[in-house]
Backbone as CSV, one residue per row, in Angstrom:
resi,resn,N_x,N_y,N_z,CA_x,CA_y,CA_z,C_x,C_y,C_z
1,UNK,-11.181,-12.105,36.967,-12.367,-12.893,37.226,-12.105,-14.315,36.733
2,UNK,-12.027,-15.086,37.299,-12.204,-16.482,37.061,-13.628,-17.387,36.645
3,UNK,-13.302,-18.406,35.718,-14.447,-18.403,35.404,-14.443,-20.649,35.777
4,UNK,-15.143,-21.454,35.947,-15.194,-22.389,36.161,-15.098,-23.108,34.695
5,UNK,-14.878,-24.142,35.122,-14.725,-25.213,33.713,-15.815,-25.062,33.255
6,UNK,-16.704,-25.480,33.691,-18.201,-25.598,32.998,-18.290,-24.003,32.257
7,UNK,-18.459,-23.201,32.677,-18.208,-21.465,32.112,-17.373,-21.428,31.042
8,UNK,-16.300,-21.895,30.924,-15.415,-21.920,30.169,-15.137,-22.970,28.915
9,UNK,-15.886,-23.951,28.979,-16.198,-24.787,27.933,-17.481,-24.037,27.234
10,UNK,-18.605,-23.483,28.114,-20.326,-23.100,27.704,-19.109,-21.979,26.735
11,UNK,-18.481,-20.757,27.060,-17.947,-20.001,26.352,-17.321,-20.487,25.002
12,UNK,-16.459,-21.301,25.293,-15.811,-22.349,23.984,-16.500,-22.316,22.954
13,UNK,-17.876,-23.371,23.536,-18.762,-24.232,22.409,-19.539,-22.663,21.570
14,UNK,-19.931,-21.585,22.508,-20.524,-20.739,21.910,-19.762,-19.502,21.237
15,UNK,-18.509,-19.388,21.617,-17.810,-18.845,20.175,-17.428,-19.201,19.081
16,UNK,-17.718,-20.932,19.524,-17.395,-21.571,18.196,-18.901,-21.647,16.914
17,UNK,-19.867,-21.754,18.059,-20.798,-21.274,17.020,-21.364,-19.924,16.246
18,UNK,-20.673,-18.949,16.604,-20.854,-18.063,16.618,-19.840,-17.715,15.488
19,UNK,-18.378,-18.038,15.592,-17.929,-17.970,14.463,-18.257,-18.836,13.010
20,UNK,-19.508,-19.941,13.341,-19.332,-21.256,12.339,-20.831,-20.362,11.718
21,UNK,-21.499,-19.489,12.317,-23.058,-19.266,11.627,-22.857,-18.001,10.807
22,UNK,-24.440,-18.374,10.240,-24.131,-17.628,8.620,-24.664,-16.397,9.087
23,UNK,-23.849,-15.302,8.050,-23.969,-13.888,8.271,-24.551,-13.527,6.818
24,UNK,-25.163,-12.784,7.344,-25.797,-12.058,5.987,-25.512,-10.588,5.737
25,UNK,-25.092,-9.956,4.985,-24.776,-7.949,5.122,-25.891,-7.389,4.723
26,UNK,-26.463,-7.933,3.764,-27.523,-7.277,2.848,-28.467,-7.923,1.844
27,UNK,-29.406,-7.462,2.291,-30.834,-8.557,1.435,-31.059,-8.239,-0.028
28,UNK,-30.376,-7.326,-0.442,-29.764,-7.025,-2.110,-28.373,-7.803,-2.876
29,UNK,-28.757,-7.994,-3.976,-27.367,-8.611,-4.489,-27.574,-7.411,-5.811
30,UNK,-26.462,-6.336,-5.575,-26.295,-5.598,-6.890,-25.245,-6.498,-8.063
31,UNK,-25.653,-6.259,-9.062,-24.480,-6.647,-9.847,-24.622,-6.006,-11.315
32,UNK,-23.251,-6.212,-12.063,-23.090,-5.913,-12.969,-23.382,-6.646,-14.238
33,UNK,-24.507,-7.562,-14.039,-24.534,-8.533,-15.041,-25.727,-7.886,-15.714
34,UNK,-26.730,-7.312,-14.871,-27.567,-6.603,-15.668,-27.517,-5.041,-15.949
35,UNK,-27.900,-4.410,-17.203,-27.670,-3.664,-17.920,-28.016,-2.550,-16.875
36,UNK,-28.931,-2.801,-16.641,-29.226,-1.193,-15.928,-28.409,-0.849,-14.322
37,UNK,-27.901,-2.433,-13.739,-27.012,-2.436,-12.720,-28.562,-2.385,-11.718
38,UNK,-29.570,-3.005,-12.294,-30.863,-3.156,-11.095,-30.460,-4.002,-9.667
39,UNK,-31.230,-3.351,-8.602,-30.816,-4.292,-7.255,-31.959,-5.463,-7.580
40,UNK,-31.480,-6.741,-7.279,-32.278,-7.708,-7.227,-32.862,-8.002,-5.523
41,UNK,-33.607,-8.511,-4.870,-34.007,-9.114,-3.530,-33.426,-10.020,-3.727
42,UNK,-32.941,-10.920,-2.511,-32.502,-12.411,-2.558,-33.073,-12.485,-0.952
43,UNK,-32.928,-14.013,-1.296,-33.354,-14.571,0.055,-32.620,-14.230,1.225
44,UNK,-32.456,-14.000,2.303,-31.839,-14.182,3.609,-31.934,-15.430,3.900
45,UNK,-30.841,-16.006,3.371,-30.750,-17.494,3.792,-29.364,-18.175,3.894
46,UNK,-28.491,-19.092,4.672,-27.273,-19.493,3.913,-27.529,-20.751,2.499
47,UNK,-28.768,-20.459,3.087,-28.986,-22.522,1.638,-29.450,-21.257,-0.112
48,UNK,-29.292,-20.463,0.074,-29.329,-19.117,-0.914,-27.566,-19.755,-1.623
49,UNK,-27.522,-20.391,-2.093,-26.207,-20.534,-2.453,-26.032,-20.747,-4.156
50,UNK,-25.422,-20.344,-5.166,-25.435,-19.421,-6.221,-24.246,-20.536,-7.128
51,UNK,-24.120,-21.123,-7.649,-23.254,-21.879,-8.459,-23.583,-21.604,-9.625
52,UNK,-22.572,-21.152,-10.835,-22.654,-21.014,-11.914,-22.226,-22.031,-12.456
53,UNK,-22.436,-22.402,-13.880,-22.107,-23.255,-14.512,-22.209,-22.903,-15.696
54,UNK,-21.019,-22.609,-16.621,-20.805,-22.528,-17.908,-21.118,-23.676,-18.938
55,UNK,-21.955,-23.327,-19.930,-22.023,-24.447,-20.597,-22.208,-23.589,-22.162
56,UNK,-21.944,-24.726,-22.914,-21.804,-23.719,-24.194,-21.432,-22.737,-24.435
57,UNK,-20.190,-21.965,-23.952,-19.646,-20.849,-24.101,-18.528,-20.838,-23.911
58,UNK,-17.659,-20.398,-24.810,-16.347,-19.868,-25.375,-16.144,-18.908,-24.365
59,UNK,-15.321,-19.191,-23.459,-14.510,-17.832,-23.246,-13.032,-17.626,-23.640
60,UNK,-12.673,-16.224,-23.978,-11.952,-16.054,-24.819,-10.600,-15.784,-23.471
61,UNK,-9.459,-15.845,-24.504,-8.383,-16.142,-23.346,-8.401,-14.766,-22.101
62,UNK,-8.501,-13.709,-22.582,-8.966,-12.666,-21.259,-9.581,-12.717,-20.559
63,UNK,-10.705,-13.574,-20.587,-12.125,-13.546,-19.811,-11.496,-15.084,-18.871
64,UNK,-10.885,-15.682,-19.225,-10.495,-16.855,-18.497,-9.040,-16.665,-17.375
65,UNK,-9.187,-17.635,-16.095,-8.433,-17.380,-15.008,-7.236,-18.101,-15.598
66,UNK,-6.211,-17.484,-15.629,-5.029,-18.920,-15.766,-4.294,-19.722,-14.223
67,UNK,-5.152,-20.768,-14.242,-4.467,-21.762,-12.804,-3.334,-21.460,-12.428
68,UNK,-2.218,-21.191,-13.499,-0.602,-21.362,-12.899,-0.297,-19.538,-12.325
69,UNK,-1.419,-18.653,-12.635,-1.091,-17.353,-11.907,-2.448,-16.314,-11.859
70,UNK,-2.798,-16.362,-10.867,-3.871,-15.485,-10.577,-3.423,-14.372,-9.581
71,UNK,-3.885,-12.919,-10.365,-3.091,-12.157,-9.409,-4.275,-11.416,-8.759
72,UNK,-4.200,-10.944,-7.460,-5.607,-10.588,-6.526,-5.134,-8.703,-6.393
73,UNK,-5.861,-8.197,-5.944,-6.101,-7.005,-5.457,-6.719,-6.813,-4.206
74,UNK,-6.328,-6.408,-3.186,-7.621,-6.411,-2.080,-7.093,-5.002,-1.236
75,UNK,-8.315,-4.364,-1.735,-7.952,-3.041,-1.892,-9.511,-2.694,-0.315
76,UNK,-8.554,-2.060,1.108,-9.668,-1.383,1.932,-9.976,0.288,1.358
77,UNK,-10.918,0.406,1.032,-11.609,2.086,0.602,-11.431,2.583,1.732
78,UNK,-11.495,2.427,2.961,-11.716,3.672,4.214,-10.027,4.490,4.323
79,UNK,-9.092,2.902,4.136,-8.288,3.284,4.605,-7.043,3.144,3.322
80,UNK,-7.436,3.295,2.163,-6.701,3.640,0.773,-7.544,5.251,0.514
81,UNK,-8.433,5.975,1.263,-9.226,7.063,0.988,-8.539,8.209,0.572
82,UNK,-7.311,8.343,0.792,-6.907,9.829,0.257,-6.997,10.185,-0.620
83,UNK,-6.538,11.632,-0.984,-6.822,12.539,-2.162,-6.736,11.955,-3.566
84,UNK,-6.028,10.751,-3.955,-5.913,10.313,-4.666,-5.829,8.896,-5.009
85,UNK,-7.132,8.563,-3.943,-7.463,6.718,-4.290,-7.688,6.832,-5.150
86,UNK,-8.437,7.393,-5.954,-9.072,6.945,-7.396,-7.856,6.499,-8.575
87,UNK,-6.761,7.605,-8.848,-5.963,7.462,-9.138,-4.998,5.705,-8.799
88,UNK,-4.781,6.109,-7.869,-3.907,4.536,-6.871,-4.813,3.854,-7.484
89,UNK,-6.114,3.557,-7.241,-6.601,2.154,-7.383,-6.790,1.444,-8.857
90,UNK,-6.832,2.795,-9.663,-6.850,2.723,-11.654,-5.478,1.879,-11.304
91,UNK,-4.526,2.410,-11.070,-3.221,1.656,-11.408,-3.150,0.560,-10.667
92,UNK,-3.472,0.102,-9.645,-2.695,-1.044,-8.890,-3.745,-1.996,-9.649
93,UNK,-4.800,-1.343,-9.868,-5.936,-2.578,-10.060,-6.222,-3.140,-11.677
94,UNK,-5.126,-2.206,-12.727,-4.631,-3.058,-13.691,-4.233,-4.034,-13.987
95,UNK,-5.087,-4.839,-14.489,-4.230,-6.529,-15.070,-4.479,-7.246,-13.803
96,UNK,-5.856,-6.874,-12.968,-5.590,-7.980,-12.313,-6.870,-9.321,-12.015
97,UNK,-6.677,-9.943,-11.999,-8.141,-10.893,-12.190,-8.954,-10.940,-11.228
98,UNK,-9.054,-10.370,-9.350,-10.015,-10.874,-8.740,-9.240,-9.339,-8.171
99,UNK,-10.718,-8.097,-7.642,-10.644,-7.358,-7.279,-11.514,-7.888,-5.856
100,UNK,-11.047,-7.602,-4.450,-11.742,-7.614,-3.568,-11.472,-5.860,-2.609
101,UNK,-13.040,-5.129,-2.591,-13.225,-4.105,-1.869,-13.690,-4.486,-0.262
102,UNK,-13.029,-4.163,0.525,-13.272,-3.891,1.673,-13.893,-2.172,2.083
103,UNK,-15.283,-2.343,3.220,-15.410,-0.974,3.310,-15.848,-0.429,2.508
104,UNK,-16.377,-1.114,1.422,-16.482,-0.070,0.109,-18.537,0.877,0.164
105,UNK,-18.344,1.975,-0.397,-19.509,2.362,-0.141,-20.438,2.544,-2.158
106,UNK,-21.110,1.758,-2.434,-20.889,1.708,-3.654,-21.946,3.542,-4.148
107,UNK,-21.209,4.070,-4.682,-21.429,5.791,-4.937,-21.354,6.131,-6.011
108,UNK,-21.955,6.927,-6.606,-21.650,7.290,-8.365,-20.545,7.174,-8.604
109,UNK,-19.660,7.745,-7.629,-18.318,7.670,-7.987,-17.762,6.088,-8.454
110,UNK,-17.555,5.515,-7.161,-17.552,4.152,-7.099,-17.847,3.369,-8.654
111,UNK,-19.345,3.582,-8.556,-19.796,2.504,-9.730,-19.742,2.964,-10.841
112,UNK,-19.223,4.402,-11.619,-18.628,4.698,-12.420,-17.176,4.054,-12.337
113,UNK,-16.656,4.197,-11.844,-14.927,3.939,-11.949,-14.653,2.373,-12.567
114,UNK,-15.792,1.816,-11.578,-15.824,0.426,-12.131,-16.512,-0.066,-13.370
115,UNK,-17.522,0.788,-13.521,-17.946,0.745,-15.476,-17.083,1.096,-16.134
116,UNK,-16.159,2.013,-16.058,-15.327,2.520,-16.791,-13.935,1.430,-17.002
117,UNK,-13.594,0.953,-15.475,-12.567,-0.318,-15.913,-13.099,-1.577,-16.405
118,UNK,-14.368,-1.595,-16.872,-14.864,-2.803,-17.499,-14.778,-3.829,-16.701
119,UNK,-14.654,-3.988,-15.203,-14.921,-4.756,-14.002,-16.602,-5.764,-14.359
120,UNK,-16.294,-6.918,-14.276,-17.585,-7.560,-13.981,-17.511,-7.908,-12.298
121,UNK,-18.892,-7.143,-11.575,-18.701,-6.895,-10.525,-20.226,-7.821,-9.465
122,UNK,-19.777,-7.765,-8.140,-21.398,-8.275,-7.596,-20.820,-7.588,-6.093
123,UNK,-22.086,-6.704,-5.764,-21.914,-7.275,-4.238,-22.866,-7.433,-3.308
């Protein structure tokens, strides 16, 4: 099927917006900052935008990123799932500073494993 210039630019401009607009997954932000691990509401918005800023506080050399080496994890759950992800993921995901879950379904299981590795977590 052929499509005309005009068709084919209208297509252009609108995958480009389509890849440039804001997505939202979920109108909850869980996290691990509060004790009980409560879901908070947040806005559905992209101007919802979240900047922290440390002030007056010491962090101690563990809790801090070192610039010259940050090591990542990016671990998919559907498809790391076998008999012994839990296992695999304790080990690979030692010592490392930025855990990213793909797929992940957050489950007793789940959010135990990650209390237990002392993960400060959000998603």
């Amino acid at each position: 099927m052929k499509y005309s210039i005009k068709n084919q630019y209208f297509i252009f401009y609108l995958s480009c917006i389509g890849l440039t607009a804001c997505v939202s997954s979920t109108p909850y932000e869980i996290s691990s900052h509060h004790p009980d691990h409560s879901i908070t509401p947040t806005e559905q918005s992209c101007k919802n935008t979240r900047i922290f800023k440390l002030e007056n506080h010491q962090l101690t050399q563990h809790e801090r990123l070192d610039p010259n080496k940050i090591s990542i994890l990016n671990w998919n759950v559907y498809k790391g799932s076998g008999d012994s992800w839990d296992t695999d993921f304790k080990l690979l995901s030692q010592d490392r500073d930025i855990l990213i879950m793909q797929e992940a379904r957050l489950d007793d299981t789940l959010h135990q494993m990650l209390d237990d590795q002392g993960f400060h977590w959000d998603l």
